[in-house]
VOGU-3710 file (C-alpha; in Angstrom, 3 decimals, decimal comma):
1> xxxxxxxxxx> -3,428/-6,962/10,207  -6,144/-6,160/11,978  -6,246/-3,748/15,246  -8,591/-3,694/18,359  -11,656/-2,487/16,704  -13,129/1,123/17,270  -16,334/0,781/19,088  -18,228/3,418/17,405  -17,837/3,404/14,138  -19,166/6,259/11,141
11> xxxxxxxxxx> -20,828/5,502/8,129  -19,545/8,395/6,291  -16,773/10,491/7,905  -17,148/14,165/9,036  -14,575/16,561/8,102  -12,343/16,543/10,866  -10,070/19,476/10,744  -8,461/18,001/7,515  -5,949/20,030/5,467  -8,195/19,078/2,129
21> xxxxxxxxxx> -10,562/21,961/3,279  -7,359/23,892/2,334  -7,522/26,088/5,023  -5,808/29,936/5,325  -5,592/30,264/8,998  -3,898/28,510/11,881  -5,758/27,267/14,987  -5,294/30,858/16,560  -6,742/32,978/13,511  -3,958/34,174/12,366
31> xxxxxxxxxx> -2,088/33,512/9,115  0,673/31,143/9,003  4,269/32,539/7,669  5,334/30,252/5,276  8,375/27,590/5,404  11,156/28,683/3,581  12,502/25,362/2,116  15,662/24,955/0,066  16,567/21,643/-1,856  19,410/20,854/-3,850
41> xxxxxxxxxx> 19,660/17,780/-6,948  22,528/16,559/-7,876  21,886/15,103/-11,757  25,801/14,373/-11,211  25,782/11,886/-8,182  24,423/8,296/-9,218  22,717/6,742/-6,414  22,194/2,962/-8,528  18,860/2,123/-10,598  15,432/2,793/-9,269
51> xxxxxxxxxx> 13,637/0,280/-7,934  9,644/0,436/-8,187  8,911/-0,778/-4,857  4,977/0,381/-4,786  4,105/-1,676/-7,445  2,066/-3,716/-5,087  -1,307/-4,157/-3,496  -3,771/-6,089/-2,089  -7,305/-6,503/-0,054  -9,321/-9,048/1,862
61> xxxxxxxxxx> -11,877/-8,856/-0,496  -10,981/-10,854/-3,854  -14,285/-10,783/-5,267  -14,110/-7,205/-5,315  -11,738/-7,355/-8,323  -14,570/-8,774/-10,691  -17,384/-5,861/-9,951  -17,622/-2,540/-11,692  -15,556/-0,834/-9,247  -13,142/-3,711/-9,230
71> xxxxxxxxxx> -12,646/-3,688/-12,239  -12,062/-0,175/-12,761  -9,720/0,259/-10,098  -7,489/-3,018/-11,500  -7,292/-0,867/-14,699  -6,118/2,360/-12,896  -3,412/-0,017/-11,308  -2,189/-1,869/-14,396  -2,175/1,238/-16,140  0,916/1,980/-13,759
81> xxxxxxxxxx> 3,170/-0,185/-14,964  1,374/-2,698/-17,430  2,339/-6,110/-16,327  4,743/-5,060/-13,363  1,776/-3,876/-10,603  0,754/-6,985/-8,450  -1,604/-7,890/-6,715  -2,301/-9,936/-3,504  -5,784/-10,979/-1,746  -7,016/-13,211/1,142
91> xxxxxxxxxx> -9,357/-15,680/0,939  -8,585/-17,231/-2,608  -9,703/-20,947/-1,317  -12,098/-19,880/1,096  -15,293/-21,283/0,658  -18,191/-19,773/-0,380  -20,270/-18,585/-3,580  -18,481/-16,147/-4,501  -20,888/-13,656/-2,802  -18,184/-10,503/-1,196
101> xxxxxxxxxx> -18,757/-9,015/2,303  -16,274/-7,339/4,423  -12,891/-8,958/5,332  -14,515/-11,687/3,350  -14,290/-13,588/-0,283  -14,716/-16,741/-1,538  -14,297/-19,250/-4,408  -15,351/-22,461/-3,641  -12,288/-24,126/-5,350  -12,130/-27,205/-2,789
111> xxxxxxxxxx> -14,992/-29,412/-1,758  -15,854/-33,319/-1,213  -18,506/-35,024/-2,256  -20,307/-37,424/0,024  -17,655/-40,347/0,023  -15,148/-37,344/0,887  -13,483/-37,357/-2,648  -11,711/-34,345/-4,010  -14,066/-31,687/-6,170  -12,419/-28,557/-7,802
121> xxxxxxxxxx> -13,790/-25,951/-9,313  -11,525/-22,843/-10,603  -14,690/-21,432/-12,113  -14,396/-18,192/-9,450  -10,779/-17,834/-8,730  -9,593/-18,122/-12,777  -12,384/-15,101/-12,756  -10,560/-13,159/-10,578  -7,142/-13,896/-12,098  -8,716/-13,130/-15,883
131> xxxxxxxxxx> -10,005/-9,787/-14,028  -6,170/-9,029/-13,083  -4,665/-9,988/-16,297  -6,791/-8,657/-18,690  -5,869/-5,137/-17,232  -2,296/-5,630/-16,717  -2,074/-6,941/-13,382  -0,536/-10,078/-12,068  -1,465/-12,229/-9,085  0,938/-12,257/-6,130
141> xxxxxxxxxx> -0,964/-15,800/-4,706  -1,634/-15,622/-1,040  -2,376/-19,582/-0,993  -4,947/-19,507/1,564  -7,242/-19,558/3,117  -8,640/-23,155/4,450  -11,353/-25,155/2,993  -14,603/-25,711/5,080  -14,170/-29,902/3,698  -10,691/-29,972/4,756
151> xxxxxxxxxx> -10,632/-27,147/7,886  -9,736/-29,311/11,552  -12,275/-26,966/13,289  -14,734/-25,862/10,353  -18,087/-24,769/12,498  -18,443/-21,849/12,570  -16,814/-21,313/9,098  -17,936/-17,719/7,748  -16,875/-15,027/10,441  -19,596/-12,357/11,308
161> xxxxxxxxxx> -17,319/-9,355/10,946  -18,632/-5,789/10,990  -17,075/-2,206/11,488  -16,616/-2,156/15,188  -17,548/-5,603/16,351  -17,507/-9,316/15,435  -15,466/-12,129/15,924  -12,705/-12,784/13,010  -11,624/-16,289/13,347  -13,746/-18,905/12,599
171> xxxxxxxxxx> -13,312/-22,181/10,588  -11,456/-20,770/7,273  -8,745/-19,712/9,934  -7,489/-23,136/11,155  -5,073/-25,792/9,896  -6,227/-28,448/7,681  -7,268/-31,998/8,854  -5,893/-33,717/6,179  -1,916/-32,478/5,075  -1,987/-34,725/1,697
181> xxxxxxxxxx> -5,360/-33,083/0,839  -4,206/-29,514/1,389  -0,982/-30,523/-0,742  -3,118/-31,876/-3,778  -5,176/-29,214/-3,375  -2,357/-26,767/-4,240  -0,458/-28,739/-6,581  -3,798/-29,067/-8,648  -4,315/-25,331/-8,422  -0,948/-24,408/-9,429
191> xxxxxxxxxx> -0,834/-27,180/-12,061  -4,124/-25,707/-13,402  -2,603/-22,219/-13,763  0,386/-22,847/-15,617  -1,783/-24,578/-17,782  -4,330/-21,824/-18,194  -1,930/-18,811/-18,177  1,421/-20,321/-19,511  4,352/-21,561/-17,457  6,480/-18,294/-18,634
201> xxxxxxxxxx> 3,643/-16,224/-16,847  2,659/-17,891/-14,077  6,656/-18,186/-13,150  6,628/-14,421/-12,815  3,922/-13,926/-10,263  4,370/-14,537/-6,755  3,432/-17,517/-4,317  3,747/-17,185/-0,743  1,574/-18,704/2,326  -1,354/-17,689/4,212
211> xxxxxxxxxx> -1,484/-14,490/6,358  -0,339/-12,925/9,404  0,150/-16,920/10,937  1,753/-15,311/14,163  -1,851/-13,573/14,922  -3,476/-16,707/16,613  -6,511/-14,457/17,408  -7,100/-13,670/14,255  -5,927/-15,237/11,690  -4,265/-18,819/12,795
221> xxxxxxxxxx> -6,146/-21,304/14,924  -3,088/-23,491/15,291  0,277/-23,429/16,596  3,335/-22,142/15,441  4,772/-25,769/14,318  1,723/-26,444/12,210  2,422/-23,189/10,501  5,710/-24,137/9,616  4,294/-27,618/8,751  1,474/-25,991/6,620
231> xxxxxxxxxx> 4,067/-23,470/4,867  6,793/-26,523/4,264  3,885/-28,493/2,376  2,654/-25,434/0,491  6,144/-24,616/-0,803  6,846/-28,586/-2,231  3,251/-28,258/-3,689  3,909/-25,166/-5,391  7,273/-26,452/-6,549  5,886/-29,834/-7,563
241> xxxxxxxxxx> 3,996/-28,087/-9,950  6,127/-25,457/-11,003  9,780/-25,972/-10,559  11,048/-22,803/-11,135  7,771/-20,931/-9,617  8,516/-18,436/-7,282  7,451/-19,221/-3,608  8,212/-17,626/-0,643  6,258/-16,327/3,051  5,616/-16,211/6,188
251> xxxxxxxxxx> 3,283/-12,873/5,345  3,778/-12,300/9,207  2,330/-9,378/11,080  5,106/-6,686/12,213  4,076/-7,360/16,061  7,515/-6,221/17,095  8,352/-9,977/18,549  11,167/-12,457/16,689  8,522/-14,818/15,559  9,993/-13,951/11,750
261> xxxxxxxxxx> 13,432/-14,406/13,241  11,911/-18,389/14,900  10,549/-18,687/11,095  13,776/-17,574/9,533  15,461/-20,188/11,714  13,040/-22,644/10,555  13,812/-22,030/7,441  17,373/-22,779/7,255  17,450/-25,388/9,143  15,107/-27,391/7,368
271> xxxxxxxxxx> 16,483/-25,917/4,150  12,535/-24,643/2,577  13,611/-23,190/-0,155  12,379/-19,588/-0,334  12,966/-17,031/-2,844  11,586/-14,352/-0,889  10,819/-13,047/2,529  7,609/-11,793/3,577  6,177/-9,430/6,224  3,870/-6,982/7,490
281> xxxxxxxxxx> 4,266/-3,117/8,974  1,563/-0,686/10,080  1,601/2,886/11,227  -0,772/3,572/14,335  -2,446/6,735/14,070  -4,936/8,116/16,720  -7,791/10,757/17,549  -6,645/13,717/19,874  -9,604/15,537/21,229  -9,731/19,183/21,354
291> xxxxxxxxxx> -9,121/20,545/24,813  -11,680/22,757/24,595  -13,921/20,078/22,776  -13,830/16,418/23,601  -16,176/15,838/20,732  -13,804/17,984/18,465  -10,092/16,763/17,150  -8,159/16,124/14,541  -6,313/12,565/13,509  -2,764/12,338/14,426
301> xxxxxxxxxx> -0,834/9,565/12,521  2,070/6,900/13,571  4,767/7,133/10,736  7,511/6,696/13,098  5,622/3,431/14,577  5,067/1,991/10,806  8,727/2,447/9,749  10,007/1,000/13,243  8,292/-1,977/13,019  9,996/-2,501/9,524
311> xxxxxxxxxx> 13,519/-1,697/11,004  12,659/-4,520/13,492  11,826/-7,171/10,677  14,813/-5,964/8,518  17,129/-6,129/11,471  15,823/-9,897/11,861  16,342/-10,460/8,391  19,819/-8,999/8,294  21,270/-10,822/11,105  21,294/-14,319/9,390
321> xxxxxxxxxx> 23,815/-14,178/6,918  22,251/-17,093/4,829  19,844/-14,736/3,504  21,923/-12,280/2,567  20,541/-10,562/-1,038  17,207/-12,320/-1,088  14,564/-10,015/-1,602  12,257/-8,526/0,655  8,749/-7,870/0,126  6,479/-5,745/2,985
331> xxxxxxxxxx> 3,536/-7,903/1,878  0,880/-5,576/3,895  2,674/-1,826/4,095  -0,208/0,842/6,296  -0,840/3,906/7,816  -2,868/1,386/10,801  -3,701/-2,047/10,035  -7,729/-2,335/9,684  -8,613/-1,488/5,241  -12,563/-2,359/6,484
341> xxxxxxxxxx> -12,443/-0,568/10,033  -14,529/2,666/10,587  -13,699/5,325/13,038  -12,716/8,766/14,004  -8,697/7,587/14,241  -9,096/6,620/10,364  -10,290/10,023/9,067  -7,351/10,998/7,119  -8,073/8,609/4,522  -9,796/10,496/1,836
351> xxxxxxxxxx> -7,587/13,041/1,991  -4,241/14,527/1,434  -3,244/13,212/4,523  -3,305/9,459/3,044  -1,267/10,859/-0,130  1,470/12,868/1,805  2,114/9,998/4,486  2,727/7,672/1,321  5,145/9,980/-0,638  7,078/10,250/2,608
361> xxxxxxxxxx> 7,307/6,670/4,116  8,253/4,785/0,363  11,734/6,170/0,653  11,989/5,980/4,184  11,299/2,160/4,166  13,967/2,158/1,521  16,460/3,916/3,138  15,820/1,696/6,558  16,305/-1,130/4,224  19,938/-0,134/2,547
371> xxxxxxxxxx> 20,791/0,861/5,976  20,281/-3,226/7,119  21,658/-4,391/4,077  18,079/-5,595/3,373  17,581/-6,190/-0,853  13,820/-4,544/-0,498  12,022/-5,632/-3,897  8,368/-4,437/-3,255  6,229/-2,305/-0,662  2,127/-3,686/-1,141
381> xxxxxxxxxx> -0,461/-1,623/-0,305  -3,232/-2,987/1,711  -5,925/-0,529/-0,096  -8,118/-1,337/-3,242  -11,803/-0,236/-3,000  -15,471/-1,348/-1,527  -18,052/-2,053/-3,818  -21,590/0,144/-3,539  -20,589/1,864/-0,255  -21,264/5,374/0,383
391> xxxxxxxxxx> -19,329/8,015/-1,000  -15,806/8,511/1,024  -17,230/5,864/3,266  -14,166/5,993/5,617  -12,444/3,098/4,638  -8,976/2,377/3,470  -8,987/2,517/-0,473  -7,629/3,746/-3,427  -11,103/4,869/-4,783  -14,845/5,505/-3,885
401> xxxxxxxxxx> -17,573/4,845/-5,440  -15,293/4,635/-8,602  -13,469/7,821/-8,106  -9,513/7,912/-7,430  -8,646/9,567/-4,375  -5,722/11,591/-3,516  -3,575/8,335/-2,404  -4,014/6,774/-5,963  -2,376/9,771/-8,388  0,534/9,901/-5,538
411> xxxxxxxxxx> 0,805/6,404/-6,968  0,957/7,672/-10,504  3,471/10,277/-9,497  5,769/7,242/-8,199  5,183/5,570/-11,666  6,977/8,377/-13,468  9,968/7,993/-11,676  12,842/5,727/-13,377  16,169/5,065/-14,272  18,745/5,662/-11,849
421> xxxxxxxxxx> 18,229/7,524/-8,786  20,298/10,646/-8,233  21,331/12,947/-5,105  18,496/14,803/-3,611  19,066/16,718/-0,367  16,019/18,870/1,457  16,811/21,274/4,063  14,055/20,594/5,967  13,742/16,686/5,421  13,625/15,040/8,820
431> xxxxxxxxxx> 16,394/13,023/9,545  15,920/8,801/9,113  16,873/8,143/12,899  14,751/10,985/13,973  11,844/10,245/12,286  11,979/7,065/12,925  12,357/7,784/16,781  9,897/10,737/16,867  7,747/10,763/14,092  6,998/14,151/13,118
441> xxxxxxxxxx> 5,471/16,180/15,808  7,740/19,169/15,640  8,757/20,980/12,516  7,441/19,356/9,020  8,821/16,900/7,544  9,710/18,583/3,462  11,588/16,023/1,908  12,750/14,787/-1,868  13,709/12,171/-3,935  14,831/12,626/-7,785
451> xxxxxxxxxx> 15,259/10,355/-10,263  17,486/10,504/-13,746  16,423/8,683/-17,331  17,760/9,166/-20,018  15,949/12,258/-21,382  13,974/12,685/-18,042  14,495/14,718/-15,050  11,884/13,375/-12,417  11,774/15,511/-8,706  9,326/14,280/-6,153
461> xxxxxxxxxx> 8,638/16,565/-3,244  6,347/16,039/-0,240  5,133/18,393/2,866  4,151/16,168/5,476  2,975/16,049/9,260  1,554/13,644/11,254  -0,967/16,291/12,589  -3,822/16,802/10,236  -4,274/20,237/11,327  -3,268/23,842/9,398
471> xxxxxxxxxx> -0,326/25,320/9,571  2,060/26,846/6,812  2,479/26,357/3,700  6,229/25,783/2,018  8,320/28,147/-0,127  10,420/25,637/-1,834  13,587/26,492/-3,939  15,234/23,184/-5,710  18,629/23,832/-7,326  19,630/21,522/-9,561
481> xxxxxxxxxx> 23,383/20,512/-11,105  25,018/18,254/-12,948  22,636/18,300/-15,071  23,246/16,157/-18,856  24,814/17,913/-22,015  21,008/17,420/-23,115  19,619/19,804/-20,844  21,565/22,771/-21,881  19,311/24,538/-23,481  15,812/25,483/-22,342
491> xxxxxxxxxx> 13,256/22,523/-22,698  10,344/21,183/-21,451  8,882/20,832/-17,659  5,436/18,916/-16,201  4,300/19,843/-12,968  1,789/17,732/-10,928  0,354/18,874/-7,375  -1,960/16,981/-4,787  -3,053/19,413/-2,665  -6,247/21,044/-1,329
501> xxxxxxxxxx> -6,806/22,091/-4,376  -5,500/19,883/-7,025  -5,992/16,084/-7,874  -8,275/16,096/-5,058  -12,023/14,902/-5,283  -12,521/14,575/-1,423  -11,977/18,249/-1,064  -14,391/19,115/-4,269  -16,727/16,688/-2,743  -16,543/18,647/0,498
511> xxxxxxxxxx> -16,942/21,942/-1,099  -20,458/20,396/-2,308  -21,628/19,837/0,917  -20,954/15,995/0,877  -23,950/15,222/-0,812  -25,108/11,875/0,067  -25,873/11,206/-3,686  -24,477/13,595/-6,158  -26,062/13,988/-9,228  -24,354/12,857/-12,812
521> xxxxxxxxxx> -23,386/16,579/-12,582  -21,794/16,510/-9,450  -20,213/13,070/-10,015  -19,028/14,505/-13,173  -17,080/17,512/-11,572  -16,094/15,262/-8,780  -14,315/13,401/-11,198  -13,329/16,017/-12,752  -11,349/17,234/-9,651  -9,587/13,625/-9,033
531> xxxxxxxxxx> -7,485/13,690/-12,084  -4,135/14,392/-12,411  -3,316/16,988/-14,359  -0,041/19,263/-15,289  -0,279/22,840/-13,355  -0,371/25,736/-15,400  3,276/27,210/-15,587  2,285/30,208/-13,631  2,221/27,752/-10,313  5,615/27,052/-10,684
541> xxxxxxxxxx> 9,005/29,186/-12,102  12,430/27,842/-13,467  14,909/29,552/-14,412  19,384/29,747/-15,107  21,438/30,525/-11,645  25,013/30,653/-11,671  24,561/27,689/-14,294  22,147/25,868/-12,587  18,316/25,461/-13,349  16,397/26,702/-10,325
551> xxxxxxxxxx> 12,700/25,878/-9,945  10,715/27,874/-7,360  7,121/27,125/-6,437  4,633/26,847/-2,882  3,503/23,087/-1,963  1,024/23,485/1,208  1,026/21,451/3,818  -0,066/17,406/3,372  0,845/18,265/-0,457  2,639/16,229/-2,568
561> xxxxxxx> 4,602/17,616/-5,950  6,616/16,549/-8,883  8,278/17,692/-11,561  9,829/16,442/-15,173  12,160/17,900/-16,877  12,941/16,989/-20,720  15,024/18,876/-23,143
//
């Protein structure tokens, strides 16, 4: 999705009074008394299996995937869960040479020659899916977007996009001018993948149609009919192809209207077969200026707008009973909705900021979703990374300049997590409705989640606020019963942290001086700083009480923890 641009727009971010500069004071001076925080587990009290909902993300960019960066990045992700992370991108049958910019990628699959006769060429795109599946990762296939030879309106095709001005829809954006080309097209591009990758792969990925349709200033130059026409010809194309391939869509923007429930309706009534549904949510954070100091603030983000724009697509989805039990995927899941915007609003994205918002909205989108009924199979991430920018550039990504940020090991802390999910209950966790409603503006939001396998104990904690300013740190306490036979005698337990100070190479970047251009030595400690690595068992105690296992340790605020026990 993508917001009203900021006007003025930074190149590399200053440190706006983020919590990654680990601060020991609140905004008066004076030291903040720290959050006592109980939590209790239940190992007892099944809660049914757990279901890896971040496995997913995506970017505008898909020749990204094939560059050093790229491809580093698609390792970090497959590494997750080797052949279960996804991944979606725009622009897959744009056309082009292959040659990335921002918002923008191409592949040149489709053109004519001069008697306007088919060409295809699956030299680029087979590049990009090789990329992917070499390191674990399969394509979820956002079949779009329009060919210049077969766009209705193709001049201007390539949009002139830049941080903070630029107009987005040009000729890749409108319907095509020919149906039965667009159909071949697909049907020869899905043909060519089964036969490249193997039906028994390719039936595993994911198919759905175009992007945000419902955005007509953006990223749709037709009507809402010749979506549904476009989508209907893309789903018998797929299927032609691939029987039993998975297809589903719209991909629409959470705009809090009922154009999914119009689509939905469509759907039925024309009996499209779908095997998923698709949309989009995004948080809306802003910039609130100092009082004192206009110039001066500190980013305040929009959780409660990002997880009420889900309810409002779930409640859509809920109401027709047809579609009760078909999965769900949030095919674009945000903090805002711009990856390549710039901006003072969008400064909590190097930080810890990013990480704690996205340990604390996962669960909350789940918990929305049980609440509807909703069978939610997958969250994606709109964040990857942007080749040869400058370091911490601003935008939203999982890494920069090659180095994992804090957002990416909260990703690895949600890949340790499996089996069945058990009771977890946080004294200080803000209530669904409430947060929903309100955000959190008041008190912080310290929540967990805990998961039980087999010989594995895994507790996720988070401290979050939608102010990225100080304030105190937690005291937590986390009692845990019920706990297997196994675990009766003293064993084994992992602590990770992403803090100010741990798993964390904005903050040691900071600390530097944010050198324009470390050297190998300062890349090198960077580095150093953005892995995730167990604590020390000083940072954390456990111990028996009243035949429990208690575990007692400090998470500041915008920190993110977990813990495995083993026997």
């Amino acid at each position: 999705m993508l917001l009203p641009l900021l006007a003025a727009a930074l190149t590399v971010p200053a440190p706006i009074a983020t919590g990654d500069q680990n601060p020991r004071t609140d905004t008066h001076g004076q030291a903040p008394a720290s959050i006592a925080v109980h939590i209790a587990v239940d190992a007892a009290q099944d809660q049914g299996p757990v279901v890896p909902i971040w496995r997913f993300f995506g970017a505008d960019e898909p020749n990204y995937a094939t560059m050093k960066d790229g491809r580093q990045t698609l390792a970090a992700l497959g590494a997750l869960a080797p052949d279960q992370v996804y991944f979606r991108a725009h622009n897959l049958l744009t056309s082009g040479d292959g040659t990335p910019a921002l918002k923008w990628g191409s592949t040149n699959a489709y053109t004519e020659d001069a008697q306007g006769h088919p060409v295809y060429d699956w030299t680029i795109v087979d590049r990009i899916f090789d990329t992917y599946r070499a390191r674990g990762v399969k394509p979820y296939v956002e079949v779009g977007f329009m060919p210049e030879a077969l766009s209705r309106q193709p001049q201007p095709y390539q949009h002139d996009f830049r941080p903070g001005s630029g107009a987005l829809r040009t000729g890749w954006a409108f319907p095509p001018k020919d149906y039965a080309k667009w159909s071949e097209l697909v049907f020869r591009w899905v043909s060519h993948l089964v036969q490249r990758y193997g039906a028994d792969d390719v039936r595993s990925w994911y198919f759905e149609t175009w992007n945000e349709a419902n955005l007509p200033q953006y990223y749709w130059g037709g009507t809402e009919r010749e979506f549904y026409a476009l989508h209907d010809a893309t789903v018998a194309a797929v299927r032609r192809a691939l029987p039993d391939a998975r297809v589903g869509g719209p991909d629409f923007a959470g705009t809090g209207d009922d154009s999914l429930g119009r689509f939905l309706e469509h759907v039925r009534l024309t009996h499209t077969p779908d095997d998923f549904i698709s949309f989009h949510a995004k948080g809306a954070p802003a910039f609130i200026p100092d009082d004192g100091d206009p110039a001066r603030g500190h980013v305040r983000m929009g959780i409660a707008t990002h997880l009420a724009v889900a309810d409002h697509a779930f409640a859509q989805i809920a109401a027709d009973p047809a579609l009760h039990g078909l999965p769900v995927v949030i095919g674009e899941s945000d903090p805002e909705g711009c990856a390549a915007c710039q901006g003072p609003a969008n400064a909590y994205r190097n930080g810890t900021v990013y990480s704690s918002y996205t340990a604390a909205v996962f669960p909350r989108l789940q918990a929305l979703a049980r609440q509807r009924g909703v069978n939610l199979d997958g969250v994606l991430t709109w964040a990857f990374e942007y080749e040869d920018q400058p370091y911490f550039a601003g935008f939203r990504q999982l890494t920069s300049a090659g180095i994992d940020l804090p957002v990416l090991n909260v990703f690895r802390l949600f890949s340790r997590m499996s089996g069945r999910q058990i009771a977890a209950r946080s004294d200080h966790q803000i209530a669904l409705g409430d947060i929903v409603a309100h955000g959190v503006r008041g008190p912080a939001d310290i929540g967990s989640v805990a998961t039980l396998d087999k010989g594995k104990l895994a507790i996720l904690v988070w401290h979050y606020h939608d102010d990225d300013l100080p304030g105190p740190g937690a005291t937590v306490q986390i009692d845990i019963a019920g706990l297997p036979a196994a675990f009766a005698h003293a064993g084994r337990m992992t602590h990770y942290q992403i803090d100010g100070d741990h798993a964390n190479s904005y903050a040691a970047w900071l600390a530097m001086g944010s050198p324009l251009a470390p050297s190998d030595a300062q890349r090198a400690s960077i580095m150093e700083h953005a892995r995730l690595v167990p604590l020390p068992d000083r940072d954390a105690e456990i111990a028996e009480h009243d035949g429990a296992r208690r575990i007692s340790f400090v998470l500041p605020r915008q920190g993110v923890a977990l813990f495995i026990l083993q026997p």
